[in-house]
Every structure is written in structure tokens, then in C-alpha cells.
C-alpha positions as CSV (number, residue, x, y, z in Angstrom):
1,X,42.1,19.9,-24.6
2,X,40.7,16.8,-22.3
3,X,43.4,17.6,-19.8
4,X,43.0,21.1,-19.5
5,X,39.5,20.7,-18.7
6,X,39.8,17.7,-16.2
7,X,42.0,20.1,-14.2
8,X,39.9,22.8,-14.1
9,X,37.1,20.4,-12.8
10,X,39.3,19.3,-10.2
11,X,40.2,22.6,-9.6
12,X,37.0,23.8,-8.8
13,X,36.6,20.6,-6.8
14,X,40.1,21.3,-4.7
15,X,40.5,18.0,-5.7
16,X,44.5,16.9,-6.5
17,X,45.4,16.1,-10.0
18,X,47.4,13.0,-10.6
19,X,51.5,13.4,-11.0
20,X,50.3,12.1,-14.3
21,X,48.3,14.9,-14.6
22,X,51.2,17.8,-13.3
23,X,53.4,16.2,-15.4
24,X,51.6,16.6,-18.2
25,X,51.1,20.8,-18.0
26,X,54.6,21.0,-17.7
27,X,55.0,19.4,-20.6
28,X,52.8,21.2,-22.8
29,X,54.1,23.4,-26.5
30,X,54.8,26.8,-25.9
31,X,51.8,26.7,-28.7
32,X,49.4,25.8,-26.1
33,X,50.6,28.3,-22.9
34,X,47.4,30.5,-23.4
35,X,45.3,27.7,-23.4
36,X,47.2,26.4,-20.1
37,X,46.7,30.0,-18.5
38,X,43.4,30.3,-19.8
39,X,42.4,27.0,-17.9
40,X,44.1,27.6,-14.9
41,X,42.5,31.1,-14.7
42,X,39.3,29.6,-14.4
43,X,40.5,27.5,-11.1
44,X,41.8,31.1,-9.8
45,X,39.2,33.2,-10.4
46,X,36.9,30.8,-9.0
47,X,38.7,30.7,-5.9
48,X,40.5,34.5,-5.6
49,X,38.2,36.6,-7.8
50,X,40.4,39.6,-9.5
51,X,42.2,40.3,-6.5
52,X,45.7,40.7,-6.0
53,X,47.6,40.7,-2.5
54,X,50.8,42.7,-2.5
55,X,53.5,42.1,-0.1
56,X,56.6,44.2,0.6
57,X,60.3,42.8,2.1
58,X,62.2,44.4,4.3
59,X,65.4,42.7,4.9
60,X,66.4,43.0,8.5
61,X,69.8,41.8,8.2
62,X,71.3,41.2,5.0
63,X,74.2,38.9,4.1
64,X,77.1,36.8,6.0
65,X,75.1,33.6,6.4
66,X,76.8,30.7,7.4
67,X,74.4,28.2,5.4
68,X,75.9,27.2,1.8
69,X,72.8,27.2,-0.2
70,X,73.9,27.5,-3.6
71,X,70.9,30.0,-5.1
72,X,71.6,32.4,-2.3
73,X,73.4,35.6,-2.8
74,X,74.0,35.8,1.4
75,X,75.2,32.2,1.6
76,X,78.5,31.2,3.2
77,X,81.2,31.9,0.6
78,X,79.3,34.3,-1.7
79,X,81.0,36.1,-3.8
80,X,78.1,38.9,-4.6
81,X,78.6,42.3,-4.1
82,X,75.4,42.7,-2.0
83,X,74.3,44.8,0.9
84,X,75.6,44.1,3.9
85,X,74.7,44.8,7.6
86,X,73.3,43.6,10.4
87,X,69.9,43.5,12.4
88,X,68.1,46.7,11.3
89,X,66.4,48.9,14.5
90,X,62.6,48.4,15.3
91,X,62.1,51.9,14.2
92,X,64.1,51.8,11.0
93,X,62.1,48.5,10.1
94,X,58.9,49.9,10.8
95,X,60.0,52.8,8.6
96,X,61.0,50.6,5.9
97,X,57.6,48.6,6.5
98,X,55.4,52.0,6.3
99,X,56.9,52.4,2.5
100,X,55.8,49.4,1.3
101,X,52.1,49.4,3.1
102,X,51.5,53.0,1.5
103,X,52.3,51.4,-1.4
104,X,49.6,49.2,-0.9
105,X,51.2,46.5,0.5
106,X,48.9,44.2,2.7
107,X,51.6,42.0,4.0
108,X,54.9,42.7,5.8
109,X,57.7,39.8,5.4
110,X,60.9,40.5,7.9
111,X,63.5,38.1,6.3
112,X,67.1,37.9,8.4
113,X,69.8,36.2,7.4
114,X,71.5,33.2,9.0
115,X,70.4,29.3,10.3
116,X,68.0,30.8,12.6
117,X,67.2,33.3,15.5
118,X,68.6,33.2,19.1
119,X,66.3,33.8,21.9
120,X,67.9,37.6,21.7
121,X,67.0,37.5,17.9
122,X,63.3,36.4,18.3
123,X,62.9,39.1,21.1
124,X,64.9,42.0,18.5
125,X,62.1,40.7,15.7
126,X,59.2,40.7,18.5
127,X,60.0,44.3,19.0
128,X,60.0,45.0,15.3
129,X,56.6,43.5,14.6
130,X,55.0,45.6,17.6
131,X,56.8,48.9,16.2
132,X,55.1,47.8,12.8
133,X,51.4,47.0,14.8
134,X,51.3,50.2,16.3
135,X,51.8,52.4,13.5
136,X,49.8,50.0,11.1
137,X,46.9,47.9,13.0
138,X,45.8,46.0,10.1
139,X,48.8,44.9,8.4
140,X,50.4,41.3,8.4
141,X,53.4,40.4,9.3
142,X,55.3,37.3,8.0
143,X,58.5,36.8,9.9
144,X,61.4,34.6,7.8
145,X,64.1,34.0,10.3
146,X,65.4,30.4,9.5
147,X,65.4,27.0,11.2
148,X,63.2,27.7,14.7
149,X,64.2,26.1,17.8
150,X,61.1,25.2,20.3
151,X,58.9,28.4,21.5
152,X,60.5,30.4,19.3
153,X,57.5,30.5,16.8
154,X,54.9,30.9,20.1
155,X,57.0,33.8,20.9
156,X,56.5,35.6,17.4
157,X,53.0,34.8,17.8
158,X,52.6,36.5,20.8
159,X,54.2,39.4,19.7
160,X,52.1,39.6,16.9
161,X,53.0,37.6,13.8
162,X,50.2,36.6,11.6
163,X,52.7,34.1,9.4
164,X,55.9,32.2,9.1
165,X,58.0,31.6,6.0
166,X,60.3,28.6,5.2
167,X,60.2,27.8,1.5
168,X,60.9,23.8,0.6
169,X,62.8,24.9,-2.3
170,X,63.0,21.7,-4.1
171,X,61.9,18.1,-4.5
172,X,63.3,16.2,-1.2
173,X,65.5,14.2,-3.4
174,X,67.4,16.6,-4.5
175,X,67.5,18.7,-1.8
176,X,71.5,17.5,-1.0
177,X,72.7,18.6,-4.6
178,X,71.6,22.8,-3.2
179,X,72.2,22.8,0.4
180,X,74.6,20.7,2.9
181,X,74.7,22.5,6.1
182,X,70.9,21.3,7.0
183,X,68.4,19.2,5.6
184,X,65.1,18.9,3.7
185,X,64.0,17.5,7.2
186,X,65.1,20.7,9.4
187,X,62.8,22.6,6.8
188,X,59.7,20.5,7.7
189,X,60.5,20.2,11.1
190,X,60.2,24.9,11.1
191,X,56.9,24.9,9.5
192,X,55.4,22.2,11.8
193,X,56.6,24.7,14.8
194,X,55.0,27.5,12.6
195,X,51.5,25.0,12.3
196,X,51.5,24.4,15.8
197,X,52.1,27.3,17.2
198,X,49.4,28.8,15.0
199,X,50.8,31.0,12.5
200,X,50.0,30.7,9.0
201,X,52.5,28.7,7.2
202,X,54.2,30.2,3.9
203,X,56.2,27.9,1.7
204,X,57.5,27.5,-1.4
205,X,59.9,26.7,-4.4
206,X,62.3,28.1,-6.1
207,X,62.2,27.1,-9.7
208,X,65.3,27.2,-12.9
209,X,68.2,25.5,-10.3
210,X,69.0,22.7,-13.1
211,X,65.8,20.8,-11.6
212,X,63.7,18.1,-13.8
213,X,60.0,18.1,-14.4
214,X,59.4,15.6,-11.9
215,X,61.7,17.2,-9.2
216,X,59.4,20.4,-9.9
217,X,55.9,18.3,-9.6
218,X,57.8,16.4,-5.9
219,X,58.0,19.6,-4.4
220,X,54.7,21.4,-5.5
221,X,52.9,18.0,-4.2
222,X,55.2,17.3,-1.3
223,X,54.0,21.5,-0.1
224,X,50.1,19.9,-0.7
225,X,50.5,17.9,1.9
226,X,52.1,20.5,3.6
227,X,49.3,22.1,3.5
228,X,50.4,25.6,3.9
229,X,48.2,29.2,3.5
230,X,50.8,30.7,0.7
231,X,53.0,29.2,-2.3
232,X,55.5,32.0,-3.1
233,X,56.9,30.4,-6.5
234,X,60.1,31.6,-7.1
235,X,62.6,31.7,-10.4
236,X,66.0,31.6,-9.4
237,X,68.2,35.0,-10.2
238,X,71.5,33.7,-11.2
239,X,73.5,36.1,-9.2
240,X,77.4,36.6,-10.1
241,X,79.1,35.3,-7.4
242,X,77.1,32.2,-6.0
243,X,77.4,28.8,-7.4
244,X,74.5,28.8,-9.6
245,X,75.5,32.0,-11.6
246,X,75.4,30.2,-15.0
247,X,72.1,28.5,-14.5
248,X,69.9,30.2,-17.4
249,X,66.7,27.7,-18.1
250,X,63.4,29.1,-17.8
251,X,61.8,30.9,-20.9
252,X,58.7,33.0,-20.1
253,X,56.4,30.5,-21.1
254,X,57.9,27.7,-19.3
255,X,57.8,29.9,-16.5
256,X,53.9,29.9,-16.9
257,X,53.2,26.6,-17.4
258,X,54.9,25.9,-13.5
259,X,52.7,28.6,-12.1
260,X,49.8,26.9,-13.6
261,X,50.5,23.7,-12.6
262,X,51.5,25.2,-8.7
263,X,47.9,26.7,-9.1
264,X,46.6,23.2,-10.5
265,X,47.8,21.7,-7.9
266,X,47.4,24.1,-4.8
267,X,43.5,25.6,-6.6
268,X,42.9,27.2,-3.3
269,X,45.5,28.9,-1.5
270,X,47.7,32.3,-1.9
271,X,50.1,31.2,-4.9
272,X,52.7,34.5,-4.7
273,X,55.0,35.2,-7.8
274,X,57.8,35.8,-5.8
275,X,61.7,36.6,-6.9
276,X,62.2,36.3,-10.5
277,X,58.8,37.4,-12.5
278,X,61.1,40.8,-13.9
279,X,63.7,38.6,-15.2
280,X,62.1,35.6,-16.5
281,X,58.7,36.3,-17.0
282,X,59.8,39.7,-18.4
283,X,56.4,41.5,-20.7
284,X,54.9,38.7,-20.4
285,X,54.5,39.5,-16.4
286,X,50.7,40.3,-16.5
287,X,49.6,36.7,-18.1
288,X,50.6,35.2,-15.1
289,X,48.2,37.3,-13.2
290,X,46.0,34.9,-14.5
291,X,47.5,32.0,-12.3
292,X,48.7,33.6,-9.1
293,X,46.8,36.1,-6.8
294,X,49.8,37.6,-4.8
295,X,53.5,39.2,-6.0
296,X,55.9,41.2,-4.1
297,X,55.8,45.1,-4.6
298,X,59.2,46.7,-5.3
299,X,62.3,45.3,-4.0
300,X,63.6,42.2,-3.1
301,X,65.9,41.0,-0.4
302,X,69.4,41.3,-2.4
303,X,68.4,42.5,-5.9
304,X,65.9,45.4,-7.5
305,X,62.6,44.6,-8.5
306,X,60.5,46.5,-11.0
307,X,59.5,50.1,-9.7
308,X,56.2,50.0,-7.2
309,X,54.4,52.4,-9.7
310,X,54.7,49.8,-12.4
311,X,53.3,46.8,-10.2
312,X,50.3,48.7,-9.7
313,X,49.8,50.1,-13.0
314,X,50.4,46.7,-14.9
315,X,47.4,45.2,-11.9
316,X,45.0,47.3,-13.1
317,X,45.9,47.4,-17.2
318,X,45.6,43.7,-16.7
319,X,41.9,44.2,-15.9
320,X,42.9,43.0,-12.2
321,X,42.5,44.9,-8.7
322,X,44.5,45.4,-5.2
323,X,43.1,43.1,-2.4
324,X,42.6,45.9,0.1
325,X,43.0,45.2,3.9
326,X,39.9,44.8,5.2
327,X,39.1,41.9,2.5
328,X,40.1,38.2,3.7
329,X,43.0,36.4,1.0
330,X,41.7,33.1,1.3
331,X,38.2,31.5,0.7
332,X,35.7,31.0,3.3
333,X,36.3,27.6,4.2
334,X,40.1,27.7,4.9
335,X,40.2,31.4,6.6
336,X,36.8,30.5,8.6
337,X,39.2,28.2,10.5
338,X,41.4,30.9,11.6
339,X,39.9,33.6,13.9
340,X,43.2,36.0,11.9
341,X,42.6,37.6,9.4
342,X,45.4,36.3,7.0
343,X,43.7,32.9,6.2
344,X,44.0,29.4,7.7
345,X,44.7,25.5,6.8
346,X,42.3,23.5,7.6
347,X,42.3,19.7,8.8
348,X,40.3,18.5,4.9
349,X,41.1,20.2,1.7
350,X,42.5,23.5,1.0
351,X,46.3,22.7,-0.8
352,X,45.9,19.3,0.2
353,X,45.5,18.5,4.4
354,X,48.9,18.6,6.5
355,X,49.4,15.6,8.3
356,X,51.0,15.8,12.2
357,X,50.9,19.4,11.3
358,X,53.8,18.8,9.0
359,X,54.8,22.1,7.0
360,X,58.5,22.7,5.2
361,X,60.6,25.8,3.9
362,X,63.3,27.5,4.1
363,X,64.7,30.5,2.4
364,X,63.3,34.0,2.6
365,X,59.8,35.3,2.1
366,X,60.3,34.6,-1.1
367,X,63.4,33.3,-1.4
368,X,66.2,33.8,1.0
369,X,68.3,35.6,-1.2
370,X,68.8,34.0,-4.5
371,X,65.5,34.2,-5.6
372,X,65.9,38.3,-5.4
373,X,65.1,40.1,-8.7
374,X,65.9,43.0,-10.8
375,X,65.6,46.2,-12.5
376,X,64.2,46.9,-15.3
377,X,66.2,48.4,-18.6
378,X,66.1,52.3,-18.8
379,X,63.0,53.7,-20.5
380,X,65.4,56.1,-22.3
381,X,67.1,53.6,-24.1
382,X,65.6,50.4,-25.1
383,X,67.7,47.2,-24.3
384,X,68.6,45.7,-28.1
385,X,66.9,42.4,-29.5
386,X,68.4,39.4,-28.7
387,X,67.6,35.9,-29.1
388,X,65.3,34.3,-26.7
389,X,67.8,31.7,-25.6
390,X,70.3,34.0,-24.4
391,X,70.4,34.5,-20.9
392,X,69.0,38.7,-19.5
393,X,71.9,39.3,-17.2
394,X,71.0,42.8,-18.1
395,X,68.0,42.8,-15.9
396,X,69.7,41.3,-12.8
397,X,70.8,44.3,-10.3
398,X,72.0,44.1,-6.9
399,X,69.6,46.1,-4.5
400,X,71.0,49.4,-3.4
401,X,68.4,51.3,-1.8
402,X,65.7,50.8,0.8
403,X,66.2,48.8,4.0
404,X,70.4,49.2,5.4
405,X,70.8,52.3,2.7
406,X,70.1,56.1,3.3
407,X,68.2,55.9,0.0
408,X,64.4,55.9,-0.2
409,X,63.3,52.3,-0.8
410,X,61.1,50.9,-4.2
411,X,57.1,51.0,-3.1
């Protein structure tokens, strides 16, 4: 099809496709989604080879946030049944960390709950990133904390960050209809402190909150602009208790065809498959291997993820391999601009060029709560048939081990 291979040119270019364009992908027949992953394989294995990075979460303090966003399971009002505790010890976060980096993880994201850090939280989480240093040299570490006030992202860097998190969530204009207590602009205003303080800026969307098509194509080209190092693409869990419980509206393939046009879009940088893939994307999890180059190992924030052991076994039955540590994520000419080794924006190309340093997110590394994920059915008894409309609440668990539990976490 003409527009499947006018993207992939432009792709290979790193040159933007039109709305027109975006639009268009999204819009495809479930009849076409290989030949959409097919395509937009071409533009990620151009840029990203066969690698996959994994990143592991450890949630340092998990619910009782006083924001109302409405995917979150930690948001003010929730009624989930989720953990809850507060700010995890240095050593029990390196711990937690060690799990997920023998499980191959590459990356480190520290998510806490709440509108942002105090001075006293930046110095807790500064602590925590040079327990995790010292035990593993090579590993990055994205902190998520929330809304930064000045110096606070300087003072991560200086302990040793490598990355910041704030996802954008959705399209700016309908950024009101999800959260009230802050605004699409306190988002943009974090990851400009995360730009200029010289971290590598993570953000993303969360995808299935009721959204349009074009709301879907705003936010993927508003984060182009944004310019950040990482797209983690999220698909929201409907979690009992929070205001979007009922939302059920991504199908696997529709679920593909935004990952393709996020890597469309964004040909260049780290697009994540973040909270979600087990739920929504279900067996058909390995295609979209073909369109993103990073995914989460193991658990999420709030809800379980598919066992560690099955990540890696479903990387390398996909004909796919582990990004090991001593091998750069992004290509040459955005991570030659960082002297990190986590990658880099640059001031031309790359997912678009950031202007004034401008960046956006919010939400954990990943999502900051809602966008958690699930177990999978027992092996021992296969989950019935059902039709393909009806929503998997079967797969959606609430995370009980790991990080704030005295059970051995999911790596």
C-alpha cells in the first residue's frame, strides 16, 4: 500500500509523517495490521536492530496520592485495593532493583507516588540511586517522582540519575476531561527541568481512556516536539475502583496499529511497551516486538505483569535478543550527543527537535499507576473462549509481591 511505504521512507529519513498520514495508520482494517507491522518494522529495525531493552519498576512508595487522575489506581479517592506504604529504604530498593537487573534489566525506574518530591524526598531518592550505583555500576536509573520544583532535577543528576519520567498522557485538549488538580502545562514545564538539567527525558501516553484518533495522533506529535529519548506507550488497565474501570476499547490489533504509528512518528527513539501489553495485546504480544524496542520485565507499579521467565522466553522465540549493558539504546547520532550512556536528544532530528528544551509527562515510568498490568491465566486451567469484544477483567490483578511485600518480586 502507497502509504505504508511513504512512511517507511520517511522513516528511514526521521522525517515526520503528516497528521494526514498518522491518521491514516490508525485507521487501517484489522485485515491490513500485518502489513502495518510489517512496514513499521522496517523503520525499527533500521534504527534498533533486534534488540530489546528491558526495564524493571520498583515502586518506592505506593498509593495515597493526592492528584485525581482518573486512570490511576493511587489517585486521591481510589477505591483499589492496592499496596500501600510509604517511601521504601535505600537498601530495600536497591534490593528490589538487584531482582530486576539479574533479570536482565538494563534500566531501573523508581516511581513514588504523590504531586512531586520535597527537598527531603529528592535527597531519600538520591540516596536510593547511589545504593543502586554501588552495587550495579552500569545500570540506569530513571527516577519518576512527579511535578519538580527548580534544582530538584540537578540534584537527581548529581546523585546519579541517567533519566526522568513524566508521561503527557493525552492530547493537551483533553487533558482536563483526566486530571484537575494540575495541568497539561505543569507536565511540560517537569520535563523541560529534566532537558535542562541534562537527564534524558522519558515521556509518554497512555492509550484506551475513551480518547479519539486525533486525540491519540496530538499527543504522539505534541511528544515529537518534545523531543524526548523514550516513548513508553501505555494501554490503560481498567482497575476496579478508579473512575475509568469500565473503559474496555482497545482490541489487540488496534493496539498495534498505535504502536506503529508512535513508531512512525517517533522512527528513532526508545518506544517502550509499557502497562497494558498482557491485557490488551494478550498472544499477540510478540508482533508488537516488531514496532517497539523496549518493555518492562515483570511487575508493574500496582498490578502483575506476565512472569520475568516468559518476557525473555517470548524475546528470543520472536527471533529477537536482550540489549545487553554495555550496548548504547539509541543510534549514533542522538546518543553521540550525550557523553551517558543512555542516549541523548539532540538540537535537529531524532523524535522531532524540542524547542526551549520543552519536554512533558507525568505519570509513572510507565504509567503512574493506572497503566499497571496483569497476570496471566493459570497454565493448569485454560481461561474459556469468549468473544473478542468482551472486556479480560480476568487478566487484571492487583500486585502483591515484590517492592512493600515480604514476597520475592516478578524478574
Amino acid at each position: 500500500m502507497d502509504l505504508l511505504n511513504t512512511l517507511v521512507d520517511k522513516g528511514l529519513r526521521r522525517e515526520s509523517p503528516t497528521r494526514e498520514e498518522a491518521l491514516a495508520v490508525l485507521a487501517t482494517s484489522d485485515d491490513d495490521v500485518l502489513d502495518v507491522v510489517a512496514a513499521a518494522g522496517k523503520v525499527r529495525r533500521h534504527w534498533f536492530g533486534r534488540r530489546v531493552k528491558l526495564n524493571y519498576l520498583v515502586n518506592l512508595k505506593s498509593g495515597l496520592c493526592p492528584e485525581d487522575c482518573s486512570y490511576c489506581s493511587q489517585r486521591l479517592g481510589s477505591k483499589a485495593e492496592i499496596l500501600k506504604y510509604t517511601w521504601l529504604k535505600p537498601d530495600q530498593a536497591s534490593a528490589a532493583a538487584a531482582a530486576g537487573v539479574s533479570g536482565g534489566a538494563k534500566r531501573v525506574c523508581l516511581v513514588a507516588s504523590g504531586r512531586g518530591p520535597t527537598d527531603r524526598d529528592v535527597d531519600r531518592v538520591s540516596e536510593t540511586i547511589k545504593a543502586i550505583k554501588e552495587q550495579n555500576e552500569s545500570v540506569e536509573v530513571c527516577a519518576c517522582l512527579g511535578l519538580l520544583s527548580d534544582g530538584q532535577a540537578e540534584r537527581l543528576r548529581e546523585a546519579g540519575a541517567d533519566a526522568y519520567n513524566h508521561n503527557l498522557n493525552t492530547s493537551e485538549a483533553t487533558y482536563g476531561d483526566i486530571t484537575t488538580t494540575h495541568t497539561y502545562a505543569d507536565r511540560v514545564d517537569t520535563v523541560n527541568k529534566a532537558h535542562a538539567a541534562g537527564l534524558s527525558a522519558c515521556s509518554g501516553l497512555i492509550a484506551g481512556m475513551g480518547e479519539s484518533d486525533e486525540d491519540l495522533v496530538d499527543v504522539v506529535f505534541s511528544l515529537r516536539e518534545l523531543d524526548p529519548d523514550s516513548v513508553p506507550v501505555n494501554f490503560l488497565i481498567p482497575m476496579e475502583g478508579t473512575p475509568l474501570a469500565k473503559e474496555w476499547h482497545l482490541t489487540p490489533q488496534r493496539c498495534l496499529r498505535i504502536l506503529a504509528m508512535t513508531r512512525f512518528v517517533c522512527p528513532d527513539v526508545e518506544v517502550r511497551i509499557a502497562g497494558g501489553r498482557e491485557v490488551h495485546l494478550r498472544t499477540m504480544q510478540p508482533l508488537a516486538l516488531h514496532l517497539a524496542n523496549s518493555i518492562f520485565l515483570g511487575d508493574y507499579l500496582t498490578s502483575e505483569g506476565q512472569a520475568g521467565h516468559k518476557d525473555l522466553e517470548m524475546i528470543a522465540d520472536a527471533g529477537f535478543e536482550v540489549e545487553g549493558a554495555g550496548e548504547v539504546t539509541l543510534p549514533e547520532h542522538r546518543a553521540s550527543a550525550r557523553s551517558g550512556g543512555c542516549g541523548s536528544h539532540t538540537d535537529g532530528g531524532g523524535c522531532g527537535s524540542h524547542a526551549d528544551a520543552d519536554g512533558a509527562g507525568a505519570g509513572g515510568c510507565g504509567s503512574h499507576a493506572g497503566g499497571g498490568v496483569c497476570a496471566p491465566a493459570s497454565a493448569s486451567t485454560p481461561a474459556p473462549a469468549r468473544p473478542a469484544e468482551e472486556p479480560r477483567t480476568d487478566l487484571v490483578a492487583v500486585r502483591r509481591r515484590g517492592a512493600g511485600t515480604d514476597l520475592a518480586p516478578n524478574a
